[in-house]
C-alpha positions in Angstrom: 25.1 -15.4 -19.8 24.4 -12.4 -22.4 25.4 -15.4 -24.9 24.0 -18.2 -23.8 20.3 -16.2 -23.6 20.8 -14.8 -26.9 21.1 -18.4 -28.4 18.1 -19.6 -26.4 15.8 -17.3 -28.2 17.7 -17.9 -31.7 17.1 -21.6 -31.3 13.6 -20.6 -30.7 12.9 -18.8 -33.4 14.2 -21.4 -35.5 12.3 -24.0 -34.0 8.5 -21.5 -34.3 10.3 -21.5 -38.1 10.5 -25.9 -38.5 7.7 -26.2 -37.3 5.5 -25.0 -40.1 7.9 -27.7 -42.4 7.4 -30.3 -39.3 4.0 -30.7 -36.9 6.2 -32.2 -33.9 9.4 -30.9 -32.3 11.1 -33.0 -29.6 11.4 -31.0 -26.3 9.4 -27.4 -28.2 7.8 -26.4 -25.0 10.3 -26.9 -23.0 12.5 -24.7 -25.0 10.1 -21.6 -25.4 9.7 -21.6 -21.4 13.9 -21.0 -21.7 13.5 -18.3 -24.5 10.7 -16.5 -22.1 13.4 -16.4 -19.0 16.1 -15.4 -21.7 14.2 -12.8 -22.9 13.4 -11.3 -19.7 17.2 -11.9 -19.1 18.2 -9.6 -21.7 15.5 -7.2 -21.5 16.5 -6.0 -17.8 20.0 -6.7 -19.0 19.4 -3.9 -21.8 17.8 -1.1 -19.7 20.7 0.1 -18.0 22.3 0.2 -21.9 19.4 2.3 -22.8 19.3 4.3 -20.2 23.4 5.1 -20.3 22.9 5.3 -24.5 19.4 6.8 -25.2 18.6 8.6 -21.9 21.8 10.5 -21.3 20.8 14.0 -23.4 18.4 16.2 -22.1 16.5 16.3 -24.9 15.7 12.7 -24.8 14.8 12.9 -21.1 12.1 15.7 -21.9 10.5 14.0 -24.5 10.3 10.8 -22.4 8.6 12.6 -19.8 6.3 14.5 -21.9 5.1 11.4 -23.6 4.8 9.9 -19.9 3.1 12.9 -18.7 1.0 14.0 -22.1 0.8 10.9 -24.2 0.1 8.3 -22.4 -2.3 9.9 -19.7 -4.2 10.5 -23.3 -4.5 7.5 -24.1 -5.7 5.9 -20.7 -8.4 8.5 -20.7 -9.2 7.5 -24.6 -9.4 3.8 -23.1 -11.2 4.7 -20.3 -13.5 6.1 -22.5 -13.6 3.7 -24.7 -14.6 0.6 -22.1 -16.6 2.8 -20.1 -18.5 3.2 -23.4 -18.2 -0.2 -24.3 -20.2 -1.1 -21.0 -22.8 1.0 -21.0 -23.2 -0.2 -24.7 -23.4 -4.0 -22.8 -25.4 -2.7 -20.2 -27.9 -1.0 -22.4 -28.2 -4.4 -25.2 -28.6 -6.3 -21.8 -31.6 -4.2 -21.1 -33.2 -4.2 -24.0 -32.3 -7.9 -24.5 -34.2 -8.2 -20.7 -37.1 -5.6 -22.0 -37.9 -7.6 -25.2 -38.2 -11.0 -23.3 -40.2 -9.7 -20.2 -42.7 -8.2 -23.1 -43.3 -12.1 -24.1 -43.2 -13.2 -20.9 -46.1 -10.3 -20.0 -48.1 -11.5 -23.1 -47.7 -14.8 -22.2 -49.3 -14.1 -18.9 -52.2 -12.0 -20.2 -52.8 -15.4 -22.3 -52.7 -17.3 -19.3 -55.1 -15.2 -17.3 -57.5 -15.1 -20.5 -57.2 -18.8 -20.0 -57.9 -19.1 -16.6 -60.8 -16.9 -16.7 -62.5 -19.6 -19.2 -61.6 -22.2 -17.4 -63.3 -20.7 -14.1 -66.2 -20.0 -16.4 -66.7 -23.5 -17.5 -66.2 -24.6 -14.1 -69.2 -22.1 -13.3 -71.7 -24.4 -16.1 -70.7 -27.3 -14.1 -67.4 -28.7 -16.2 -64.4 -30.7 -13.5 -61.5 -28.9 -13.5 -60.0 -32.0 -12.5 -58.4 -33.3 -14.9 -58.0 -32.2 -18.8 -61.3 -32.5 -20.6 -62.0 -28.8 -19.4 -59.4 -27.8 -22.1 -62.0 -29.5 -24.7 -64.6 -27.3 -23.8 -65.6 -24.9 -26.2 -64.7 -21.5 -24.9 -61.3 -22.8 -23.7 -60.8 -24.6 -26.6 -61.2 -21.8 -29.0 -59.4 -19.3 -26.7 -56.6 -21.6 -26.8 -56.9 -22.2 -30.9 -56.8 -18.2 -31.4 -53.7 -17.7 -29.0 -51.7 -20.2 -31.0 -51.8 -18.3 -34.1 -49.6 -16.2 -32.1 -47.8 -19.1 -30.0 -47.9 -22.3 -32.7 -46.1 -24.5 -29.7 -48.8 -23.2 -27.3 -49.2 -25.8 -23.9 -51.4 -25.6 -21.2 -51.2 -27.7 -18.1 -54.1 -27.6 -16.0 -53.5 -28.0 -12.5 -49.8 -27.5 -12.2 -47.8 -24.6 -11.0 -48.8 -24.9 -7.2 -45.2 -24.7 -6.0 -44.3 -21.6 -8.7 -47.4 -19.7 -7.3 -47.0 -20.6 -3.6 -43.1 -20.3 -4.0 -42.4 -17.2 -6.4 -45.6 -15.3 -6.7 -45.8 -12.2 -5.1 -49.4 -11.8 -4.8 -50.3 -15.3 -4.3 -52.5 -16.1 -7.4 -50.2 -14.9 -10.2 -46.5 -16.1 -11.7 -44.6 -15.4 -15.1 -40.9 -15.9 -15.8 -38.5 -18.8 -17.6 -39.9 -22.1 -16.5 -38.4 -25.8 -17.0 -41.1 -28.5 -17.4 -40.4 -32.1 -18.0 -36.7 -31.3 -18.5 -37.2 -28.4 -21.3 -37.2 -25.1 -20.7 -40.6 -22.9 -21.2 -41.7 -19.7 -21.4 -44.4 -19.7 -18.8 -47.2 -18.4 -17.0 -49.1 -19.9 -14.1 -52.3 -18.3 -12.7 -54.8 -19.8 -9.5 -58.8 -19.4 -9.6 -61.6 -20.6 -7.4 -64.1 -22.6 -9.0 -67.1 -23.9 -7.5 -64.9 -27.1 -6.3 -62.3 -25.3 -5.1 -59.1 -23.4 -6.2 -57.6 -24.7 -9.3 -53.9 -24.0 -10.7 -53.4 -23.2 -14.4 -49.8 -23.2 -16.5 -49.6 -21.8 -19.8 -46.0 -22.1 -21.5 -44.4 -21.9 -25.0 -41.1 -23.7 -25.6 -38.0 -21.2 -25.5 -36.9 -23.0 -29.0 -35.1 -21.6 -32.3 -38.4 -20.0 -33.5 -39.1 -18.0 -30.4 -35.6 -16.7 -30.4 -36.0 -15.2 -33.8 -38.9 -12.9 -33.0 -36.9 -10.8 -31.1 -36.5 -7.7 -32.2 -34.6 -6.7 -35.7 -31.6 -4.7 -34.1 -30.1 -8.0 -32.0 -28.2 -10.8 -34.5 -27.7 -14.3 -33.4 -29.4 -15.4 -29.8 -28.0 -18.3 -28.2 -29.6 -19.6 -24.6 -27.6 -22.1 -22.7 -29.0 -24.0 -19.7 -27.1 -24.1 -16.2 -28.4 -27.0 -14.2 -27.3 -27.5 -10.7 -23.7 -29.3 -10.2 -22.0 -29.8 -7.5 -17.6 -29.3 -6.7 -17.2 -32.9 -8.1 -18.3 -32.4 -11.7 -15.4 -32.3 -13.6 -13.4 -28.3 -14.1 -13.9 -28.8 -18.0 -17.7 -28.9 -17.8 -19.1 -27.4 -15.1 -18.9 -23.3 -14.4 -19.5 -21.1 -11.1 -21.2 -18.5 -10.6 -22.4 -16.8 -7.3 -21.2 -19.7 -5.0 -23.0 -22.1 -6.9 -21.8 -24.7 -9.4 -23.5 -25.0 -12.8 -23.4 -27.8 -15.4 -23.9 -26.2 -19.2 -26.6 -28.1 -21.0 -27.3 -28.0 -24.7 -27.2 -24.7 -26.9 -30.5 -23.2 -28.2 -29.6 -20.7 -30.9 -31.7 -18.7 -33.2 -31.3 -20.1 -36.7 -32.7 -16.8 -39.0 -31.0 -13.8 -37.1 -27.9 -12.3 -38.8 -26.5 -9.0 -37.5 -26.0 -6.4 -40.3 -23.4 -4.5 -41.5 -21.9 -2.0 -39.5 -22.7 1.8 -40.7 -18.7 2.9 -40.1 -15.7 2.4 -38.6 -17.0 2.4 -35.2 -20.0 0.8 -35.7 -18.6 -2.1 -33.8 -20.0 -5.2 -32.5 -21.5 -5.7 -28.8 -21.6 -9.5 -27.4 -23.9 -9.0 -24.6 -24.4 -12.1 -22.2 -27.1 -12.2 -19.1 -27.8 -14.9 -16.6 -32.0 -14.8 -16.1 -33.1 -17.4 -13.4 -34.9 -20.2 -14.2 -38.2 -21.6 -12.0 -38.9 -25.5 -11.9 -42.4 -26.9 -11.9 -42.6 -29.8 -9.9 -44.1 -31.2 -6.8 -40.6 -30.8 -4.7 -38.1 -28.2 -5.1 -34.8 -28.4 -6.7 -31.9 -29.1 -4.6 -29.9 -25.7 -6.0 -30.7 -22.8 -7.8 -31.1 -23.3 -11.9 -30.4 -20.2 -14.4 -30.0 -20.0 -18.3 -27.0 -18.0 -19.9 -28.2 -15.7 -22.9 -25.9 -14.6 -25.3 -26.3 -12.2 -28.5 -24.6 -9.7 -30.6 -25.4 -6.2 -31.5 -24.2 -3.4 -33.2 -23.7 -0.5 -31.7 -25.2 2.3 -34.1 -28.7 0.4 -32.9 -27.8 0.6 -29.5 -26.8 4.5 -30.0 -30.1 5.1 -32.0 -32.3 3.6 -28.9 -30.4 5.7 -26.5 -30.3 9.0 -28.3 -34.3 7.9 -29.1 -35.0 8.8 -25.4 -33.6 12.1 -25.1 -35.8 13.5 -28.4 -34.8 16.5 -30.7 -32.1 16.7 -28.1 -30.1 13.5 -29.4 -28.5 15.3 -32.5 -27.5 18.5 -30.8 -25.4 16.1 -28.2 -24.0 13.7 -30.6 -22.8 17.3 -32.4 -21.2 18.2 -29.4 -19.3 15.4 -28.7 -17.9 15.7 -32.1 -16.8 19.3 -31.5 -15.4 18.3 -27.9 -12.9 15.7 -30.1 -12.4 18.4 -32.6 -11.3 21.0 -29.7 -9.3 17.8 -27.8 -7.3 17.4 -31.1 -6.6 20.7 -31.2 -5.2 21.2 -27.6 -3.2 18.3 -28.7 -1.9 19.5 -31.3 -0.8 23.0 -30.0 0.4 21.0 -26.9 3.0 19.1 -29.2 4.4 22.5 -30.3 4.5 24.1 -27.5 6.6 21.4 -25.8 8.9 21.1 -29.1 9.4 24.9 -28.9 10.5 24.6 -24.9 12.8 21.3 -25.5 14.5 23.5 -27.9 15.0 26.2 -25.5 15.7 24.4 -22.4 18.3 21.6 -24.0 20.1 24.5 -25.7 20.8 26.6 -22.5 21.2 23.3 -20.6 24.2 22.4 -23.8 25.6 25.7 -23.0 26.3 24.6 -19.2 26.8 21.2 -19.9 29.9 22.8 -22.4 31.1 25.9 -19.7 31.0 22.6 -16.9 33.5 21.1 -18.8 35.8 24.6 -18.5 35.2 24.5 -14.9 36.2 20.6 -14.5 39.4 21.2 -16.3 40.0 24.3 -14.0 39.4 27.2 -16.5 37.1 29.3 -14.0 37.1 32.6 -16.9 34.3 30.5 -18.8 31.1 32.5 -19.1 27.8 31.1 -20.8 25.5 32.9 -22.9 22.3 34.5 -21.6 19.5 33.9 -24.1 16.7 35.4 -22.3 15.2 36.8 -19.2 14.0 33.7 -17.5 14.6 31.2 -15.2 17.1 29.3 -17.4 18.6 32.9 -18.1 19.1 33.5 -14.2 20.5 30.5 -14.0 23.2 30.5 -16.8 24.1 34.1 -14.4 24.2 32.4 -11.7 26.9 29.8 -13.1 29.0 32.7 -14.0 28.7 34.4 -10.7 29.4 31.0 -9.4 32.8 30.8 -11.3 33.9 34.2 -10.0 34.3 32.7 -6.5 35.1 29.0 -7.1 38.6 29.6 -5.9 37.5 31.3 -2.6 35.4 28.1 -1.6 38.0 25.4 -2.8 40.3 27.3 -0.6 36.8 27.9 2.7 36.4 23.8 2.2 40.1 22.8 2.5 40.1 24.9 5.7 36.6 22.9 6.5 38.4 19.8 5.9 41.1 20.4 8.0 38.9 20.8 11.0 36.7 18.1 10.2 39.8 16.2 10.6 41.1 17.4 13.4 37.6 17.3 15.2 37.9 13.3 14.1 41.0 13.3 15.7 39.6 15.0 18.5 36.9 12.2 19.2 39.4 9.5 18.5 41.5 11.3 21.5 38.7 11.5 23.6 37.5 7.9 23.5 41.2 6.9 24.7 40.0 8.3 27.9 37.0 6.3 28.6 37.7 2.8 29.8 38.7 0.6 27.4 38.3 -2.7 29.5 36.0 -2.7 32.7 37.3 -3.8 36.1 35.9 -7.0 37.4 35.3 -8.0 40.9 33.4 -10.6 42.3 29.5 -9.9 42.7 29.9 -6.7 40.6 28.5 -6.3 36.9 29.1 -2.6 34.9 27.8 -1.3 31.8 27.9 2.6 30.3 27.1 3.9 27.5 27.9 7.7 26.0 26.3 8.8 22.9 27.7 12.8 22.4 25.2 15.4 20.7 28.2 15.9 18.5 31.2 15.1 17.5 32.9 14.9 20.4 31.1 14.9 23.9 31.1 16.7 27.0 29.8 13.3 29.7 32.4 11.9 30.9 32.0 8.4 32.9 34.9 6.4 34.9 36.1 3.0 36.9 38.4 3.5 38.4 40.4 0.1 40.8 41.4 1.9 44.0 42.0 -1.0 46.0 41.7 -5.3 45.7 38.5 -4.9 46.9 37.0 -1.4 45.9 36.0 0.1 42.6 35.3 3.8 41.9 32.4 4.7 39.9 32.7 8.7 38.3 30.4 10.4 35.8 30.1 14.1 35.3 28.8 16.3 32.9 31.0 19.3 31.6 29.0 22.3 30.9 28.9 23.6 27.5 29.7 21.2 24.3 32.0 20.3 21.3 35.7 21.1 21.7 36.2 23.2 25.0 34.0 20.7 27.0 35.8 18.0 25.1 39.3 19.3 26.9 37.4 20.6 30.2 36.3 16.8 30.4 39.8 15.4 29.8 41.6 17.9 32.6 38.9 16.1 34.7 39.9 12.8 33.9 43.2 13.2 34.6 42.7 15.0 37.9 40.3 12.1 39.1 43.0 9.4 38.2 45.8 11.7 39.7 43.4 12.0 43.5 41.6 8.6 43.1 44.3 6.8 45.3 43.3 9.3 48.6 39.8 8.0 48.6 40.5 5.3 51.0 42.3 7.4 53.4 40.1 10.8 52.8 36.6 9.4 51.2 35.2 10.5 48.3 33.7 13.8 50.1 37.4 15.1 50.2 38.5 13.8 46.6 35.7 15.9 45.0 37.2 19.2 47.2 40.6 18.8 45.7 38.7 18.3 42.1 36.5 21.4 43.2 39.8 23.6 43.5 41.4 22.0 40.9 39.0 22.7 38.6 38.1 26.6 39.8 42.0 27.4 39.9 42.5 26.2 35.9 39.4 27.2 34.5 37.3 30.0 33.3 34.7 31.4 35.8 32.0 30.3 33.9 33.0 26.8 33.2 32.2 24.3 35.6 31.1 20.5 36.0 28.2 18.7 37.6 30.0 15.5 39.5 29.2 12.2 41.0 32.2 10.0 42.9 30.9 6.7 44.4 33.1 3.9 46.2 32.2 0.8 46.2 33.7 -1.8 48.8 33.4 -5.8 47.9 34.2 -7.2 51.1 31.9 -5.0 53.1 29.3 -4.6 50.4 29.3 -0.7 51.2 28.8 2.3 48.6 30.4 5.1 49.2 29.2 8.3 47.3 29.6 12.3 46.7 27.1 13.8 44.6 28.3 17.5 43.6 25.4 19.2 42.0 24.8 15.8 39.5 20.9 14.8 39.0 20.8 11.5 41.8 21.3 8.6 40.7 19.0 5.7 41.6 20.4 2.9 44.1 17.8 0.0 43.4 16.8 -2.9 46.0 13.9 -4.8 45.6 11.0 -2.2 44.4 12.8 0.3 46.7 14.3 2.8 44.7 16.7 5.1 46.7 18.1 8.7 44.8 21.8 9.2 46.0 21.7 13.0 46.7 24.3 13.4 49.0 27.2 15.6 48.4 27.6 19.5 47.4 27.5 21.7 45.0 29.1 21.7 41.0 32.7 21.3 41.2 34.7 24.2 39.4 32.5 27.4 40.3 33.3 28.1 44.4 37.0 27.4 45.6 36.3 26.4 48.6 32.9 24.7 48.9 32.0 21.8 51.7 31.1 18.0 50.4 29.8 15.2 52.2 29.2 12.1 51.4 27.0 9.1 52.1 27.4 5.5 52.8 24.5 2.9 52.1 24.5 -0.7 52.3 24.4 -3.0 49.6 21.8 -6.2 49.7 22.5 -9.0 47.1 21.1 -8.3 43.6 21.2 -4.4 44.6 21.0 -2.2 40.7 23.0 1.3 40.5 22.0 3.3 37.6 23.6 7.1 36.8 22.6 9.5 34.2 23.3 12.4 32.7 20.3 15.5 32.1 20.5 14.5 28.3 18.6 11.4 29.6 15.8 13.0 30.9 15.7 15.9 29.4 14.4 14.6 25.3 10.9 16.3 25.2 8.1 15.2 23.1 5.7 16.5 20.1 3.6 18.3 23.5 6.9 19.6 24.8 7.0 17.1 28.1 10.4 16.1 29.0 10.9 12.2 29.4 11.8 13.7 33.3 13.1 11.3 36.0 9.7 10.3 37.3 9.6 8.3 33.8 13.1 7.3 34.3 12.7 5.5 37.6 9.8 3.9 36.5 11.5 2.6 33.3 14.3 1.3 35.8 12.3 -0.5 37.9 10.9 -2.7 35.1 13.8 -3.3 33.7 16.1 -3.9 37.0 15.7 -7.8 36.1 17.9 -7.7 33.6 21.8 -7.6 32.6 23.1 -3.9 32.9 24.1 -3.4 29.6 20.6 -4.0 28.3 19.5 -1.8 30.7 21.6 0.7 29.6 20.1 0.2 26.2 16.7 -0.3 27.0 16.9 3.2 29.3 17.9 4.9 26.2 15.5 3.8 23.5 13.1 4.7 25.9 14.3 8.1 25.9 14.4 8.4 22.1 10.8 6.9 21.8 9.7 9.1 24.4 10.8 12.4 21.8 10.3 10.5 18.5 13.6 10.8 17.2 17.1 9.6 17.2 18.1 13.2 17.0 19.5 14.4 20.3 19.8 17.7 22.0 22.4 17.2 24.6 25.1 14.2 25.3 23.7 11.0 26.3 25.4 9.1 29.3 23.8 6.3 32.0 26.1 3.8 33.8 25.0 0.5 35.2 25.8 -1.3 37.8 24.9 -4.5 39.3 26.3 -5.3 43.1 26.0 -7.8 45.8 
């Protein structure tokens, strides 16, 4: 594959190469899409090369992260900087782009109102404002002759502008603003008067043409306007544009023909390309269907932009621009002694780091007398001490972890032991389901559960819970086991109540005085759908039927701790569809972030929603409600419920 890419991108070249000898190459696209994928092939191909080759010294490392942490945070603020500086230069060359126009558009109103007010004083000597002729009357005619010295392409429509006034004026007799008449776009004003006939609408407008363009003002270079006219999603992509929701079809260009923009004063004297959108009215007797807008363009330089913004601030303007150059001045010079100061600790920290890297090699080869040098009183200093007190005792903890090891194992061992004593294949009988799950806090655990055949028809059920943990409850729980198989047979001649008194004094005459076991021993009979149960000192376990729950309490006290302590025992009934679920404390005892235990009331309540199902989802579901209950998989104490369904 490393092959095959490397000639993809070797053909390409080759073919970038013929095809300044030959316009056309069969298949040229194609083949540059392959060299792309190749190259992105072999550029994840070579990272882990670089990072084995070029990464693997210190040194290299430390200058990667300083450029990552010093460098290039530099030169994202330096970006930053620079487009947040290039916006505000756009913003600002939009505003004064915006400024300029609205200061035609204002004289261009004053003109219209001048207008208007002749036109209302003819009207006064008895002249129709009807129809045009009023523009022939002297004072308007004049008025209108000595406002196109200023405005050569000066037009005035009498009574037109009714919808721009009524529409877009905001005090009802007065509207300026970017205007299309007749198809063309205007710069316009419209103004209403009352005349002795009546209210009458005036419109006075100039072309927005090549010539108005270039009396903006000196600092912008070329101005080109472009037209948006409604569209609609049909138009074709390659000529229509969107903006705001609405679609917009580009008319033709009007561009200033004299502006150039000058030379730029120094090297960062560079060139803004402001663009605006300014909306655009329509004078008419209906609406347009959609919003209309123009699209300005221009170019300025930024030194003229700089000069209008520092002009607003006063004497002030030089002393800021002089402290921006000595904040860069400083900057550099923070830089600068940065670099150093980071050559001078590479040097310091790779050359301690070589000396361990060097005495590492010692140790690996089992030479533990290798000392490094101590350079200086720092960290890297404590360190290289600590590697030689380190060596000192290497042979002690070889020696403390094979001794570790050999426990580990034997703790494995231990567990692999233990889990022979559970049962490895569940008895089946007709009308009886089982399920049990043990999850030990350690390695090895101290629950034990049992089934136990005792007859064709009859199945015992144990579980127990050995006091204390790991190894000694581990082998407390496996002289149980064996006791309960060696007694299980006298159950059907005895009951249950007698089997946990010989277990009792079993237990008390071979164990410790503080070791003892909390035990549970039911029976349960197929043919005459009865349990049989003992509970010595074991939390209840819940006998299910219907909604009723029923807690199996029954029995004594632990076995193991009194020698001769009375049991009794308890026989219930069992309906069809009847659910048995035991349980160990580490089921109810997980606590949450408050310190609340998960406590049986929780328990039975989780049982009785889930007594619909299988047992050994029950047993599953019981526990994950547990361990969502505290938050955490981490458990406290061994884990053990056993399920049964009967009937």
């Amino acid at each position: 594959m490393d092959i095959f890419a490397t000639t993809l991108v070797l053909l390409y070249a080759l073919t970038r190469v013929a095809l300044i000898f030959r316009p056309t190459i069969p298949f040229a696209g194609f083949l540059g899409f392959l060299a792309f994928l190749a190259t992105v092939y072999l550029f994840v191909r070579l990272i882990p090369w670089l990072r084995g080759r070029f990464m693997w010294t210190l040194r290299n490392r430390l200058i990667v992260t300083y450029v990552f942490i010093a460098v290039v945070p530099v030169i994202l603020l330096l970006s930053m900087a620079g487009l947040a500086t290039y916006g505000l230069y756009l913003q600002l060359g939009a505003h004064l782009f915006h400024d300029d126009l609205q200061e035609r558009i204002s004289t261009i109103a004053a003109d219209a109102d001048a207008l208007a007010g002749a036109v209302e004083m003819e009207a006064a000597h008895g002249a129709s404002t009807a129809n045009e002729t009023i523009l022939q009357r002297p004072g308007v005619a004049n008025l209108i002759e000595a406002e196109r010295r200023e405005w050569p392409d000066l037009r005035v429509f009498p009574n037109r502008g009714q919808r721009l006034i009524q529409s877009l004026s905001e005090d009802g007799q007065h509207f300026a603003g970017l205007v299309e008449i007749d198809g063309k776009i205007w710069i316009a004003a419209a103004v209403r008067k009352s005349g002795p006939a009546g209210p009458f609408d005036l419109v006075v407008a100039t072309p927005l043409n090549s010539a108005f363009l270039d009396s903006f003002a000196s600092e912008f270079g070329p101005i080109a306007i472009i037209p948006l006219r409604p569209g609609s999603d049909k138009n074709p992509p390659g000529i229509s544009l969107n903006f705001n929701g609405h679609v917009f079809i580009p008319g033709e260009q009007i561009a200033s023909r004299r502006r150039t923009l000058g030379p730029p004063q120094n090297w960062a004297d560079v060139r803004i390309n402001g663009v605006a959108t300014i909306e655009l009215a329509h004078v008419g007797p209906q609406p347009p269907e959609a919003p209309a807008a123009v699209f300005a363009s221009f170019g300025i330089r930024a030194s003229a932009l700089s000069r209008r913004l520092f002009t607003s601030v006063g004497d002030v303007g030089p002393v800021l621009e002089i402290l921006l150059i000595a904040a860069a001045v400083i900057f550099l010079l923070l830089g600068i002694a940065g670099l150093a100061t980071g050559f001078v600790l590479t040097r310091t920290i790779t050359t301690s780091v070589d000396d361990l890297y060097k005495a590492t090699l010692h140790v690996r080869r089992g030479d533990f007398t290798q000392r490094v040098r101590v350079h200086q009183r720092d960290q890297l200093g404590a360190l290289g001490e600590s590697f030689n007190e380190m060596t000192s005792s290497i042979a002690e903890l070889i020696e403390e972890q094979s001794k570790r090891q050999k426990l580990e194992n034997e703790i494995v061992i231990a567990r692999e032991v233990q889990s022979q004593l559970f049962p490895q294949v569940l008895p089946t009988l007709p009308g009886l389901e089982l399920a049990a799950i043990c999850r030990p806090a350690r390695v090895v655990s101290g629950d034990y559960y049992d089934f136990i055949r005792t007859g064709n028809n009859t199945v015992g059920i144990a579980l127990a819970d050995i006091s204390g943990k790991g190894i000694f409850a581990a082998l407390l729980m496996a002289s149980l086991q064996a006791t309960l198989r060696s007694h299980a047979g006298f159950d059907g001649v005895s009951g249950t109540a007698e089997l946990v008194a010989r277990l009792n004094r079993h237990l008390f005459r071979n164990t410790s005085d503080d070791r003892y076991a909390t035990f549970f021993y039911a029976v349960y009979d197929v043919a005459a759908r009865t349990l049989t149960y003992t509970n010595a000192g074991h939390l209840a376990p819940f006998f299910v039927n219907g909604s009723n729950v029923q807690e199996l309490s029954e029995g004594g006290t632990v076995v193991g701790l009194i020698e001769d302590c009375k049991f009794t025992q308890g026989t219930i009934k069992v309906e069809p569809g009847s659910l048995f679920v035991a349980f160990s404390d580490g089921l109810t005892e997980p606590e949450n972030v408050y310190g609340e235990e998960f406590g049986v009331h929780r328990l039975r309540d989780e049982v009785l929603r889930q007594r619909s199902l299988h047992p050994q989802p029950i047993a599953e579901n019981l526990i994950a409600a547990a361990e969502q209950w505290a938050g955490t998989a981490e458990q406290a104490d061994d884990i053990t419920v056993v399920v049964a369904r009967m009937g």
